[in-house]
C-alpha positions in Angstrom: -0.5 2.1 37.8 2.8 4.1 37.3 2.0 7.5 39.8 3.4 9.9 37.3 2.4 13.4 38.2 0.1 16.2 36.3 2.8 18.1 34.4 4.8 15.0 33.5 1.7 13.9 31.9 1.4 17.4 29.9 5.0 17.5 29.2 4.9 14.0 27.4 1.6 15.2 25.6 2.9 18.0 24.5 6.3 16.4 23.4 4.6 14.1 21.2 1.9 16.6 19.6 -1.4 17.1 21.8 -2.4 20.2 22.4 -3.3 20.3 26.0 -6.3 22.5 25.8 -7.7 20.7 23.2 -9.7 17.4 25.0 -10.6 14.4 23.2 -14.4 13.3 23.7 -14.4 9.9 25.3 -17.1 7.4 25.3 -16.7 4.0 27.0 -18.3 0.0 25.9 -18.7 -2.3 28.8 -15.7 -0.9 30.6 -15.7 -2.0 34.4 -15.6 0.1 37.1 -12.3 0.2 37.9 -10.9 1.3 34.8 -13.8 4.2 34.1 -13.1 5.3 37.6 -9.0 5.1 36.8 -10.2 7.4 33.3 -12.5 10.2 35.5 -9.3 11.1 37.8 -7.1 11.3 34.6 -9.6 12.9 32.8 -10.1 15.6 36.2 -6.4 16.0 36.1 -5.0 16.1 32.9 -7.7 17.8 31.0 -6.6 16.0 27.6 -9.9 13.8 27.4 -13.8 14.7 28.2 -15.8 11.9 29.4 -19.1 11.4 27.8 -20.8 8.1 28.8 -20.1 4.8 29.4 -22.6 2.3 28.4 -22.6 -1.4 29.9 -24.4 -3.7 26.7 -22.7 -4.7 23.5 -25.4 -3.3 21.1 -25.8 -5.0 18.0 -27.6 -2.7 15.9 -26.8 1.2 14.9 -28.7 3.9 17.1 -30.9 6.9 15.8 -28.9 9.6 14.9 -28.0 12.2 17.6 -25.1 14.6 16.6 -21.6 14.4 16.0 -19.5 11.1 17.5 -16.9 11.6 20.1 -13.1 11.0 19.2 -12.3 7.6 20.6 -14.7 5.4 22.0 -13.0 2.7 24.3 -14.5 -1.0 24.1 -13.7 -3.4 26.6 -12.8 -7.0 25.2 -13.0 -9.0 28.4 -16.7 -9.1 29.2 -17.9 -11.0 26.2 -14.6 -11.4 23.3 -17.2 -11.7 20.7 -19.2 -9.3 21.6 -16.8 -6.8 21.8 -15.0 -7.2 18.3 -18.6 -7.2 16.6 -19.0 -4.0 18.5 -15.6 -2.3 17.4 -16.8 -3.7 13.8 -19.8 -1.4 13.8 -18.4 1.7 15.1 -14.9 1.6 12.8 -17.2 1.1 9.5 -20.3 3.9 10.7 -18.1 5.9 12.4 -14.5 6.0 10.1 -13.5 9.6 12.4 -14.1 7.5 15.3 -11.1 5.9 16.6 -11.5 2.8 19.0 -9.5 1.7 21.8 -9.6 -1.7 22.7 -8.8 -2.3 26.6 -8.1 -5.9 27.9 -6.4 -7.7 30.7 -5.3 -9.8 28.0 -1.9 -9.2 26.8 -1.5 -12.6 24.0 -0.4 -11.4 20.2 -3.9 -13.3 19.1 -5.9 -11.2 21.3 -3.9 -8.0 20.2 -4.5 -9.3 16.7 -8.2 -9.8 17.1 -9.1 -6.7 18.0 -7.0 -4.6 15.5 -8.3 -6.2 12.9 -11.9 -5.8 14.5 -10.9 -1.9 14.0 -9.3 -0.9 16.7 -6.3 1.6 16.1 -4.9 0.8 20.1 -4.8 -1.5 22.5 -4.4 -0.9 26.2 -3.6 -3.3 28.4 -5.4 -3.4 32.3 -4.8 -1.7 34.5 -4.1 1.0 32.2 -0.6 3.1 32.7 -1.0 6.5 32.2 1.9 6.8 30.1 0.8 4.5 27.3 -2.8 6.2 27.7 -1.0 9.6 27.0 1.3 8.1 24.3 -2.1 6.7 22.4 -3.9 10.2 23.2 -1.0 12.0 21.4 -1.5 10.4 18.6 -5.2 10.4 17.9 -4.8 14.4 18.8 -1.5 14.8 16.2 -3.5 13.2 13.6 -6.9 15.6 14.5 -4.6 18.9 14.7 -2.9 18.1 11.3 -6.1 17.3 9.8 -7.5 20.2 11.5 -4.4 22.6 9.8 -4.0 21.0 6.3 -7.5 20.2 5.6 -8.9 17.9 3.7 -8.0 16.4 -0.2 -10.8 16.3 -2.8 -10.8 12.4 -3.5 -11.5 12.0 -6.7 -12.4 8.3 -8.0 -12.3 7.2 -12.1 -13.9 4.3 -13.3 -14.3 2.6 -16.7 -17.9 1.3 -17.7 -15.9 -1.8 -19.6 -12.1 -2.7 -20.0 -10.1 -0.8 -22.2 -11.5 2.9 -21.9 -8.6 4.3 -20.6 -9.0 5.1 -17.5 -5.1 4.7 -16.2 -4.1 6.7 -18.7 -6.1 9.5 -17.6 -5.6 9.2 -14.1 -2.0 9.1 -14.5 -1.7 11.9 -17.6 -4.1 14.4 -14.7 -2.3 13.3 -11.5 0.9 14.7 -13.6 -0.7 17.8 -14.8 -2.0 18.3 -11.6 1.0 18.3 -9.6 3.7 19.5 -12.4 1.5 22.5 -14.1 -0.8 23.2 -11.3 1.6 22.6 -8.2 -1.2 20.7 -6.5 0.2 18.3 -3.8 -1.4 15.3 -5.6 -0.8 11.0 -4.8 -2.1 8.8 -7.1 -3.7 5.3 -5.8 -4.2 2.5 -7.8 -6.5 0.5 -6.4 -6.6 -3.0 -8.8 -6.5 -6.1 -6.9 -3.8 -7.6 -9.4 -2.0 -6.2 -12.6 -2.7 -2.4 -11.9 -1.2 -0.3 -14.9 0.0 3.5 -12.9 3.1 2.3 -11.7 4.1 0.9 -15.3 2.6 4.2 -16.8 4.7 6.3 -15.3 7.8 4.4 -15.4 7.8 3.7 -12.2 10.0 0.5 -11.4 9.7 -2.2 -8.7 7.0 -1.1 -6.2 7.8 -2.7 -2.5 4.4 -2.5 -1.3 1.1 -2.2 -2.5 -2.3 0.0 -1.4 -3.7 -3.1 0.3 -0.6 -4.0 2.3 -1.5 -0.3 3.9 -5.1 -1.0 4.2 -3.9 -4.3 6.2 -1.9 -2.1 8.6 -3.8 0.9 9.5 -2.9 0.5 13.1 0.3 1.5 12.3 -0.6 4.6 10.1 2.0 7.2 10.4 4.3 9.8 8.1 7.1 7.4 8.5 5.6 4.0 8.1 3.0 5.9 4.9 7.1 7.0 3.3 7.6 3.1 2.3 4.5 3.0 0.3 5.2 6.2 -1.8 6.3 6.2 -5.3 7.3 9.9 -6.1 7.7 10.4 -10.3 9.6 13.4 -11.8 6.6 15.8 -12.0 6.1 15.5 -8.7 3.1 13.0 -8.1 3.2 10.6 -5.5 1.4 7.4 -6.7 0.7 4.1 -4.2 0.4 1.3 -6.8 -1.3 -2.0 -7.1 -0.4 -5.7 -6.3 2.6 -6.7 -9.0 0.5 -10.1 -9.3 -2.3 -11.3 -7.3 -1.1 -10.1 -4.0 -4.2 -8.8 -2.5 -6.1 -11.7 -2.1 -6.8 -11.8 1.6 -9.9 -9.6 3.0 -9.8 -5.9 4.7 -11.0 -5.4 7.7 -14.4 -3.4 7.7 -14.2 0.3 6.8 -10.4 -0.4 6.0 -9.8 1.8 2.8 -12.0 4.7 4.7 -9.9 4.5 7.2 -6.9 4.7 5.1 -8.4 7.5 3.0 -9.1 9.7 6.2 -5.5 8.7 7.3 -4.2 10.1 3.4 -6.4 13.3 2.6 -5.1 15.5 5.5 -1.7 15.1 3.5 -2.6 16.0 0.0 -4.8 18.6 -2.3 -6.0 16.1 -4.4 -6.2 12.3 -4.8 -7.1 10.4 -7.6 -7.7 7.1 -7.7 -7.7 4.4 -10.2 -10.8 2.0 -10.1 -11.0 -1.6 -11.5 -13.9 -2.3 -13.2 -16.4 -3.5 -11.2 -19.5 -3.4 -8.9 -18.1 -4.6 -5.7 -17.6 -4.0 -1.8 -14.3 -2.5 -2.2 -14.7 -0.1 -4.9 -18.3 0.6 -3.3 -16.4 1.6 -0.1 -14.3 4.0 -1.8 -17.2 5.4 -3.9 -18.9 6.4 -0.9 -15.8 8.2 1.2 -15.0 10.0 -2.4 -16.0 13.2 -3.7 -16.2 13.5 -7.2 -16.9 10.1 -9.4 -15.9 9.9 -12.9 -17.2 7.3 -14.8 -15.4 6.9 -18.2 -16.6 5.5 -21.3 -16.1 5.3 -24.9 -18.4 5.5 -27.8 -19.7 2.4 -27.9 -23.1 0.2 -27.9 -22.2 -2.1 -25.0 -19.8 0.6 -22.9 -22.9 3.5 -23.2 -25.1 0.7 -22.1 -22.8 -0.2 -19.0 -22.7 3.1 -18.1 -26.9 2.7 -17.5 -26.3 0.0 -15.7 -23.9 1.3 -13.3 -25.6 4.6 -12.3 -28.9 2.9 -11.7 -26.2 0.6 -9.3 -24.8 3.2 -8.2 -28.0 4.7 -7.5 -29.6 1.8 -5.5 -26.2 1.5 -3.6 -27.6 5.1 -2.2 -24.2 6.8 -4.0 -25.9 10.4 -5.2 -26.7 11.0 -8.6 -24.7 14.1 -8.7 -21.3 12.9 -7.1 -21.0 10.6 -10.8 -20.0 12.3 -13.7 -19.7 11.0 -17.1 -16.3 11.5 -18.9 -16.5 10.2 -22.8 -12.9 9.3 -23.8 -11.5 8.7 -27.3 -13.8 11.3 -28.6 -14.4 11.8 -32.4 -16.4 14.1 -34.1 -18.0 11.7 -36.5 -18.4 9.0 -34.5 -21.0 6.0 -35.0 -22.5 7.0 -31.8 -23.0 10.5 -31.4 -23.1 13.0 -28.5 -26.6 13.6 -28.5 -27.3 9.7 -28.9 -25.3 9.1 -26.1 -26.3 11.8 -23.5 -30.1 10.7 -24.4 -29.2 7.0 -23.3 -27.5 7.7 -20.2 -30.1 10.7 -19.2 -27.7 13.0 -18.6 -24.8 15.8 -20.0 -21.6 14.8 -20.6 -19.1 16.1 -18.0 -16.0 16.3 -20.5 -14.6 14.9 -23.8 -11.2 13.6 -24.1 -10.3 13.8 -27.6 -8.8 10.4 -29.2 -5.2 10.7 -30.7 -4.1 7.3 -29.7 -0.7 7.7 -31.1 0.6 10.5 -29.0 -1.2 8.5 -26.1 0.8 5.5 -26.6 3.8 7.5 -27.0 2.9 9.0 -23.4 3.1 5.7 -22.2 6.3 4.2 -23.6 8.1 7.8 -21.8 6.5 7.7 -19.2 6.0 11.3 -18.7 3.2 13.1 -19.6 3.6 16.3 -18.8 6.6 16.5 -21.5 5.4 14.1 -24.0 1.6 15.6 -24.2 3.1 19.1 -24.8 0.3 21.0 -27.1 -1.2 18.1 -28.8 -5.0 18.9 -29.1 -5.5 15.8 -26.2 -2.9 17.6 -23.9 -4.7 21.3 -24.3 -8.4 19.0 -23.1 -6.1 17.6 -20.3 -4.8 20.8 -18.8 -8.1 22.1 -19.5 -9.9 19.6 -17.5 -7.3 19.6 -14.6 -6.9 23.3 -14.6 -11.3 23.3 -13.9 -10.6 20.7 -11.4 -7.0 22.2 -9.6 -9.3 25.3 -9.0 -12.0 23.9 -6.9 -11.2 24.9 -3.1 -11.1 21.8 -0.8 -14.6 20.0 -0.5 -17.5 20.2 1.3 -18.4 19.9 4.7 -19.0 16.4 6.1 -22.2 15.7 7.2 -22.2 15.3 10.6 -21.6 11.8 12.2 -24.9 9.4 13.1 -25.6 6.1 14.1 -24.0 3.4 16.2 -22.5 5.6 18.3 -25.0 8.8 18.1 -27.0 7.9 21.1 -23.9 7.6 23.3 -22.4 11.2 22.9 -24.5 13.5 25.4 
């Protein structure tokens, strides 16, 4: 182990953004003696983390809730490989504000590779050198205190009840208003396996990299690296678009978009993000780590009655009734269906009304600028309206606290 002394460990911590008096709770996974014994003198001397426990098993189920989860919680991968990547598995996907270490005498890029995509955000290789300990430390603790100063973005999801209901167009036309007329900090994410729309609706040209190409490296989750994914259009949205084609075609890691989400809101006021149509794993992952659902439909027989079946789905999924909100798009006065016909159907109000004047919406699309092209149209008032209720609301609410896999660990 490299003997590097007290203060050139707090100097190094402190040059790379760790606050010294602020410790990071610790809790070990089958680590062996001599590494948990190496962790208690740094921990003594450095101050920077605060052991909790250190358990020997790989559990394979999630344990009774008992208060909040520690910061990092280090699994050892040479007892039992398997055992260990199941492990990281549980606690990345319960436990997203949970970062995991994985420590391992081997040093092979497969092994490396295993475990980060099991979850794990570091890997430290035995016997562990204090310096890359710090280094990973400082970066856990930058991420906390900038998470800590910013706070967090209200994550706000859109999703159509059947093809066609505009929902780009609305998540692109408020992400503008939001950040041009409001001077909200505000990132758009389109989140379509293939062919998304946002990029094309703002006029946006030649994306390098898509939202699931970050999803794939959230190891490597940093202001820089997050800079190559970033689309920035004139009013001053940021938008991370979809595959060009049918790029995203491999599978996330567990409790990758979460993690990516956490990794995004301490950076931004609000973000919106652009659903595909769908009841699925990945869109249920993102409903869930959201905090406002709007689910938009048109006045139509089959859309109203998709909009049933989702929110019972929804529903069953244990998503809460009151985090989805019904937006009815394309609305007319004298249509077939009306209000009262459709907020009886769906059992409950309607959230908002976007009124339909298609021609000034298509024209918004062609320019690629909403903010200039909706102007005072009666749908551009309802838009500024709507974003104007929703720019207002201060920050969200306060998480629940953490429970599960790791709940029984931290005491």
């Amino acid at each position: 182990m490299s003997a590097m002394t007290t203060n050139d460990i707090l100097k190094l911590s402190l040059g790379n953004g760790l606050p010294a008096s602020d410790a990071l709770s610790v809790t070990g996974i089958g680590v062996d003696e001599d590494t948990w014994r190496f962790l208690t003198v740094f921990a003594d001397t450095t101050r920077l983390i605060r052991l909790l426990s250190r358990v020997d098993e790989y559990l394979d189920r999630e344990g009774p809730d008992a208060g909040h989860t520690p910061d990092i919680c280090l699994v050892d991968f040479d007892r039992n490989r398997r055992a260990a990547a199941m492990a990281a598995e549980r606690i990345h996907s319960g436990n997203p504000g949970t970062a995991v270490f994985a420590i391992s005498a081997q040093s092979q890029p497969d092994a490396i590779l295993e475990a980060m995509r099991s979850g794990c955000s570091e890997y430290l290789s035995k016997p562990i050198q204090r310096e890359q300990l710090v280094n990973a430390l400082a970066r856990i603790g930058s991420r906390r205190k900038e998470k800590k100063e910013q706070g967090d973005a209200h994550v706000i999801a859109f999703i159509g009840s059947k093809g066609g209901c505009g929902v780009t167009t609305l998540v692109t036309q408020m992400g503008a208003i939001l950040a041009n007329s409001y001077s909200r900090k505000t990132m758009v994410v389109d989140l379509h396996p293939d062919f998304g729309d946002a990029a094309l609706y703002l006029k946006l040209n030649k994306p390098r990299y898509h939202f699931f190409e970050l999803c794939e490296n959230t190891h490597r989750l940093d202001a820089d690296f997050l800079q190559g994914f970033l689309m920035q259009h004139s009013s001053g949205l940021d938008l991370i678009p979809a595959p060009e084609g049918s790029d995203a075609t491999c599978e996330l890691p567990p409790g990758a978009i979460s993690q990516t989400f956490d990794f995004l809101r301490p950076r931004y006021e609000f973000i919106l993000v652009d659903l595909p149509v769908g009841l699925n794993e990945k869109n249920l992952e993102l409903i869930r780590c959201c905090d406002q659902l709007y689910l938009v439909t048109v006045a139509e027989v089959s859309a109203i009655r998709n909009v049933v079946r989702q929110t019972e789905y929804f529903t069953r999924s244990d998503i809460p009734r009151e985090k989805i909100q019904v937006v009815l798009n394309r609305h007319q006065k004298r249509n077939l269906i009306d209000d009262a016909q459709i907020e009886k159907a769906i059992q409950q109000k309607i959230h908002w009304r976007v009124p339909n004047h298609y021609p000034q919406v298509v024209k918004t699309i062609h320019e690629g600028d909403p903010v200039a092209q909706l102007g005072n149209s009666e749908v551009g008032r309802s838009l500024k309206e709507w974003a104007g209720m929703i720019g207002k609301k201060s920050g969200t609410d306060e998480k629940k606290k953490d429970s599960g896999f790791l709940g029984r660990w931290n005491r």
